[in-house]
N, C-alpha and C positions, 0 to 999 in steps of 0.2 A: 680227184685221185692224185695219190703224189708218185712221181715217180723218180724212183734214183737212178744216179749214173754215175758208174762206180768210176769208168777210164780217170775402329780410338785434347784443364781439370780447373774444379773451381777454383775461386781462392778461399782461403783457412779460414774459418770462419767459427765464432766460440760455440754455435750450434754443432758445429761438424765435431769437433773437439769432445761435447759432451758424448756426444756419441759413438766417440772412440772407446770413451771411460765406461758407457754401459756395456757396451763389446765384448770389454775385458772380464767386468762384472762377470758376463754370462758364462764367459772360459773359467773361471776361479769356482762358478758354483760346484760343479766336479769336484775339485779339489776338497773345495771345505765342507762339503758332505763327506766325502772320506774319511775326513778328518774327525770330523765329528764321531763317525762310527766306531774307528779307530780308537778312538777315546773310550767310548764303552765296555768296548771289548777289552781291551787293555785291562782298564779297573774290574771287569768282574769275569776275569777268564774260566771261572767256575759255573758259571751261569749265565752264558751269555744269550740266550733266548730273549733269558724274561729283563735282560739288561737293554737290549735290543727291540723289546715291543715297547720300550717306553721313549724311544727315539722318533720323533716326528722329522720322518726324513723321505723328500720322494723319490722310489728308489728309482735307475736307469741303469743302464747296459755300461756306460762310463764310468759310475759310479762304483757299482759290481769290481767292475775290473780292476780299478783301482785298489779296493778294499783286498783283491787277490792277490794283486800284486806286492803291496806289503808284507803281507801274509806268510805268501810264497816263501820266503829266506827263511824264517827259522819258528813260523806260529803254523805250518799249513794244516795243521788240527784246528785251530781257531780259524781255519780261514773255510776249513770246510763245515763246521757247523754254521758259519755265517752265510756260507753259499745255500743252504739247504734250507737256514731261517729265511732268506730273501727270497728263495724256490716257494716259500708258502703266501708270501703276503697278496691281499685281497687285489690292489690294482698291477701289480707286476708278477709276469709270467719270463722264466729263462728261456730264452732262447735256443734255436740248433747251435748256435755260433756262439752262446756263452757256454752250455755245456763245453764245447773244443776247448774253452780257453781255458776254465776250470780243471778240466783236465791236466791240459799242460800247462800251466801254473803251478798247481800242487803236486804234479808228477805222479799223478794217480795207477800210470801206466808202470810207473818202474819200482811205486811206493806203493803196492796197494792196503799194506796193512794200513793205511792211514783210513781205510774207511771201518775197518775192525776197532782201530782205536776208541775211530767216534762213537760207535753203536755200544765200544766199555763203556765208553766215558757218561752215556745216556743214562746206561743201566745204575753205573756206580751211584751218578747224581739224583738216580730217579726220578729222570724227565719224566714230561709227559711225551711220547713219542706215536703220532701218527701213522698211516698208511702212504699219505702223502709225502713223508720225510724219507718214509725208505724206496716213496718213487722216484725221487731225486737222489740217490742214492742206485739206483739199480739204472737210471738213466747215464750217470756218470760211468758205472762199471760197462754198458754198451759202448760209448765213446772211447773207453779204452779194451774196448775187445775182449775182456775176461768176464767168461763165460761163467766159468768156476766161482771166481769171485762171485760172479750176480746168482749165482746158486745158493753161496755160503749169507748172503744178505735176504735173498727170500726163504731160509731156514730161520733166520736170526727176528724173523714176525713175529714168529708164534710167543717167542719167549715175551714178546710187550705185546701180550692177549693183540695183536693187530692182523686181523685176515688176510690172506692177500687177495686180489681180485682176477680177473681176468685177463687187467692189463698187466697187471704185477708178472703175472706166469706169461704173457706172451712175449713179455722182454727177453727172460730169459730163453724160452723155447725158442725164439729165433736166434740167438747169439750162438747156440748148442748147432743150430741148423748151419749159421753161418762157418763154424766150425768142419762142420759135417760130419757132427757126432749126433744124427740123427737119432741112434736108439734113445741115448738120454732126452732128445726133445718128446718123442713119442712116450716116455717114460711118466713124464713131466702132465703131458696131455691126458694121459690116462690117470693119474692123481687129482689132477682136478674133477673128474666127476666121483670121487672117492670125497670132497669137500660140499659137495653142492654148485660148483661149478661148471658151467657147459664153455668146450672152445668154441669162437665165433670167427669169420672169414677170415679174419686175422691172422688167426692159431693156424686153419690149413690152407694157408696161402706158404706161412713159413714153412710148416713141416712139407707140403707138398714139393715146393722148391728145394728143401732138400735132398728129400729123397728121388727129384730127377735128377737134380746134380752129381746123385753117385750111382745111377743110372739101374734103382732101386723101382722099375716102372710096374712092379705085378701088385708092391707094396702101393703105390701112388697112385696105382686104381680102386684098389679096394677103400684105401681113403676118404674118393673121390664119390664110391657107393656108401661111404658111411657119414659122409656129410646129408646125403640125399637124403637118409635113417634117422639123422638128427636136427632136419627141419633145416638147412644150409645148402639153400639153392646154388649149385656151383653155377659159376655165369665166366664169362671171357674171359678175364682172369686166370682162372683156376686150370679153364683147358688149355688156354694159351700156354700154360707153364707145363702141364703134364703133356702136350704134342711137344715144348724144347726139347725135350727128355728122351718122346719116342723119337723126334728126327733124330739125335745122339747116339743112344745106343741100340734104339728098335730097329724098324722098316719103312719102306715107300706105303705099303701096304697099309702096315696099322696106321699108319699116316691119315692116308687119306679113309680111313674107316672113323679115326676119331671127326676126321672133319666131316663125314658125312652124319655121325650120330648129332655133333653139334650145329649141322645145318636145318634137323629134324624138331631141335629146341627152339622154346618160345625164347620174346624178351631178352634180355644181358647174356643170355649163355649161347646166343650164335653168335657164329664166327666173324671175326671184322674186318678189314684191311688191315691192323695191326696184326692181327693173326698168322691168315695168310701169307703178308710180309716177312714174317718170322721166318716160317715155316720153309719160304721159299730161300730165304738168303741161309739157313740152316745145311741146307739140300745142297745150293752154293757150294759153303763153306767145304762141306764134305767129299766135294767133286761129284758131286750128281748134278750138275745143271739141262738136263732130257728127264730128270724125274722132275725137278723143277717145272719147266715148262707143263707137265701134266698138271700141277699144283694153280698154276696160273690157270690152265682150261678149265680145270673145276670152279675157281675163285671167277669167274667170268659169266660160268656158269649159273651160279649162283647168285647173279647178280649185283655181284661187287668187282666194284671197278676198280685196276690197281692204278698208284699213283706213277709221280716220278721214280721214288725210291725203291720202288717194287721191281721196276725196269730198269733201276740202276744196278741193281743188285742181280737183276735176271741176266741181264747185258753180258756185265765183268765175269759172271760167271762162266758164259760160254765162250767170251775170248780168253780166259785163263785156258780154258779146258782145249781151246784150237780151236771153237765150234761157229768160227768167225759169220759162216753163213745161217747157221741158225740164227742168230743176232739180226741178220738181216732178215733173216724169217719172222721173229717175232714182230720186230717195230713195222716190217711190211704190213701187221696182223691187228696191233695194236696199237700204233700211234695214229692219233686224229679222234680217238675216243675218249677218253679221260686223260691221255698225254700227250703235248702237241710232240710234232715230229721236231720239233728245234730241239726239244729236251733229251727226247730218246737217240738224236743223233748226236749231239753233244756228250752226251754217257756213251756212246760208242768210242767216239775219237779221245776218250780220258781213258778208256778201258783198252782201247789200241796202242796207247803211248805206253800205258803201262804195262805189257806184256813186248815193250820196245818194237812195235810193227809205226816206226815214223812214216814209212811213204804210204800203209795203207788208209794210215789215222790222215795224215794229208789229206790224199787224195776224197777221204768221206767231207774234212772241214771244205775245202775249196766245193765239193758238190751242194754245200749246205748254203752258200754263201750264191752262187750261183741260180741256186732255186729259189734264192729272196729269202729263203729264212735267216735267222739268227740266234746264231749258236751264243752261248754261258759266256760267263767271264770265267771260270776253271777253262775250259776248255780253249778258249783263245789265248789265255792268259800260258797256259802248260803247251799250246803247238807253237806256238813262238818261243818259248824260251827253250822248245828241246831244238830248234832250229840254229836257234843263235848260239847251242851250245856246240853244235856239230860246223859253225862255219857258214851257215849259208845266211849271209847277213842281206842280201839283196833280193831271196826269195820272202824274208821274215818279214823286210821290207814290206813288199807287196803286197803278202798278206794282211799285214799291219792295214794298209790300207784298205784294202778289202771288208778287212774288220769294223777301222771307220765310217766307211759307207754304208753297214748295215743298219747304222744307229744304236744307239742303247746299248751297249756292250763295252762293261767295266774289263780294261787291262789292266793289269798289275802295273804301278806306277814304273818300277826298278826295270821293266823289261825295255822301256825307252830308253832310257840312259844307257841299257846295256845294250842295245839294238846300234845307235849313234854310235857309242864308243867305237863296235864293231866296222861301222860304216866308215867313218875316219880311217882307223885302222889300215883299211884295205884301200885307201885312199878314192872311195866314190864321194867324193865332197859335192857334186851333184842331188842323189839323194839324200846325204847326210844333214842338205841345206833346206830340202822340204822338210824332212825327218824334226829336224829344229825348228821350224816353223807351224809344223802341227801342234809339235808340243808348245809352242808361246802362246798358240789360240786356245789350247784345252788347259792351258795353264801349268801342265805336266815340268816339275821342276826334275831340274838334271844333278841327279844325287851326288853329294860330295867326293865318293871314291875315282868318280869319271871326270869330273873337271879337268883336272890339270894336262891328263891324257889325250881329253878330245881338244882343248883349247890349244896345245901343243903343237897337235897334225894341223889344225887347221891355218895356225900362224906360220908353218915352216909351208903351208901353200898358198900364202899370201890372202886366205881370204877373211879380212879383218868384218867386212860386213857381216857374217857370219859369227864370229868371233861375239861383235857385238851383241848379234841372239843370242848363244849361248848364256853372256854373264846376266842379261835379262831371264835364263828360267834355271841360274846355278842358284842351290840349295844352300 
């Protein structure tokens, strides 16, 4: 039972040399692939597909960019049908991170008729144009957030007999959601089974999220029943995002009724510790932390064990709200079961600094330190520096020390240096000379802004031994 109490070379060698030169080799391959590409395109800007499929070149993310980069200045129509031929070839696949670049490269965002162009430019030539082309194509319109656009390009299929699929429509239904032009995604959902089409988790995961996000919760049930109609087992996911919604604009109430319908589910659709956590830091956020706490008794209930961050989030809630002793209610309740008590009292004394109660976040760190446990490095790291911001460099001290004896507990390097500096200052060259002596054993270097300051005080009191440690851990 725990109980609190509050009071570092060879020499040059023609082998080494060669293998300088293949080094280089390897840097230039990049280049002269580009080059290459460049070439093609250049000579046949009419047709640069099938100019392009006769290039034996293997392609990379290096490579890519390069060829964008030229591009970019004054070809970015050629650069974007090059981006969207390389988007199809057999062993290379684009990236999230070359999407980004392509984007802003060709300035997709501020230019968007440049992907209108390309899709004239298909039809004037009478490509042959895939599905896949205009998914690299609806993928670049997500990266830059128009919605509209990825609508005018999933119109722009039909005209090259190319279907779209389900991925095709889920791009844009979510861009519309991201928006929170939800009727049109729901518009969009409802076309599709006018094609042959069914949405799949995908489709009402978007539309679902956004219709909690505009706190549309009557619409985002009925959904939620018509996924269940359409063979789309809802699971954790799905409730997780329609309970954000109800903690938002619903009640405590239908809260805890979804969580008890989804307690009552098989498989993926009960509730999880992500869930719960949610639900609970939501209640938080809102200044409900006593409906909170019921959320936890249920979550406990149920047999799900909350973490740290469940209790971190439960904690700061009720010192925001004043609820300081409930805090000590809960971790009385629940620390030692799935979270040790060093963790739950550590998120105390972070969530007591931060609503600025220093002496009683004190007073918890020194009992924690006392009862053998040991507290975070947040939490050591932030009661020493609110100490040493207010003056008291001789209790920070102590603590410090304190801190060290419990073992294992990372301080922030900088608060040393700032701790000393202070120590000098006030002239305890006493402490300041263990203080510098800790730090030479843990290796703790004493950052350049405090040098001159602390070596200063310490030569105007004669004590060069001293002196001496310091320039052994200046930075």
């Amino acid at each position: 039972m725990f109980i609190r109490s509050r009071s570092f070379t060879p020499l040059i060698s023609p082998k080494r040399s060669n293998f300088s030169l293949s080094k280089f080799g390897l840097f230039s391959t990049f280049a002269s692939s580009a080059e290459k590409l460049m070439t093609h395109l250049q000579k046949n800007e009419s047709k640069v597909e099938k100019s392009l499929d006769r290039v034996k070149i293997k392609l990379n993310t290096a490579c890519i960019n390069e060829v964008l980069q030229r591009c970019s200045v004054d070809k970015p129509q050629m650069g974007l049908r090059f981006f969207i031929w390389a988007g199809l070839q057999p062993k290379y696949r684009h990236s999230a991170y070359m999407y980004g670049q392509a984007c802003k490269l060709l300035e997709i965002k501020q230019k968007p008729h440049i992907i209108s162009d390309v899709i004239e430019a298909y039809r004037m030539e009478n490509c042959a144009v895939s599905v896949k082309m205009f998914k690299v194509l609806l993928y670049l319109c997500r990266e830059a957030k128009d919605a509209n656009l990825g609508l005018r390009v999933l119109r722009k299929m039909k005209e090259f007999n190319c279907r779209p699929d389900t991925t095709a429509y889920n791009v844009v239904i979510a861009m519309f959601c991201e928006k929170r032009e939800v009727d049109e995604a729901m518009k969009l959902m409802e076309e599709m089974g006018l094609i042959d089409l069914y949405p799949d988790m995908m489709t009402y995961v978007a539309v679902l999220k956004g219709l909690s996000d505009i706190g549309r919760l009557e619409d985002a049930c009925r959904l939620v029943k018509a996924m269940k109609g359409h063979g789309c087992v809802p699971n954790a996911v799905v409730y997780s995002i329609l309970l954000d919604g109800i903690c938002r604009f619903g009640s405590l109430e239908r809260a805890m009724e979804m969580l008890g319908e989804m307690e009552k589910e098989s498989g993926n659709s009960k509730p999880n510790l992500v869930t719960y956590t949610a639900v609970v830091q939501r209640f938080c956020e809102m200044g409900q932390s006593m409906d909170a706490l019921r959320i936890l008794d249920q979550m406990r209930e149920f047999g799900c064990k909350p973490n740290k961050t469940t209790m971190s989030v439960l904690i700061k809630g009720l010192c925001v709200e004043g609820r300081i002793e409930e805090a000590y209610k809960v971790i009385d309740k629940v620390a030692g079961e799935s979270v040790s008590y060093d963790e739950c009292y550590s998120s105390l004394v972070l969530s007591l600094l931060q609503i600025g109660k220093l002496e009683e976040a004190e007073k918890v760190f020194r009992m924690i330190l006392v009862q053998g446990l040991r507290p975070d490095g947040a939490a050591s790291s932030t009661v020493l520096r609110q100490l040493c911001l207010v003056g008291r460099w001789l209790d920070a001290f102590r603590l410090c020390e304190g801190i060290e004896n419990s073992g294992n507990v990372s301080i922030d390097a900088d608060i040393y240096s700032i701790l000393l500096a202070g120590l000098c200052q006030e002239k305890n060259l006493v402490v300041a000379a263990k203080l510098a002596k800790l730090m030479v054993e843990r290796g703790v270097q004493l950052q350049a802004p405090y040098v001159d300051d602390v070596v200063k005080h310490l030569k105007n009191s004669d004590e060069e031994e001293l002196v001496s440690k310091i320039s052994r851990i200046s930075s």
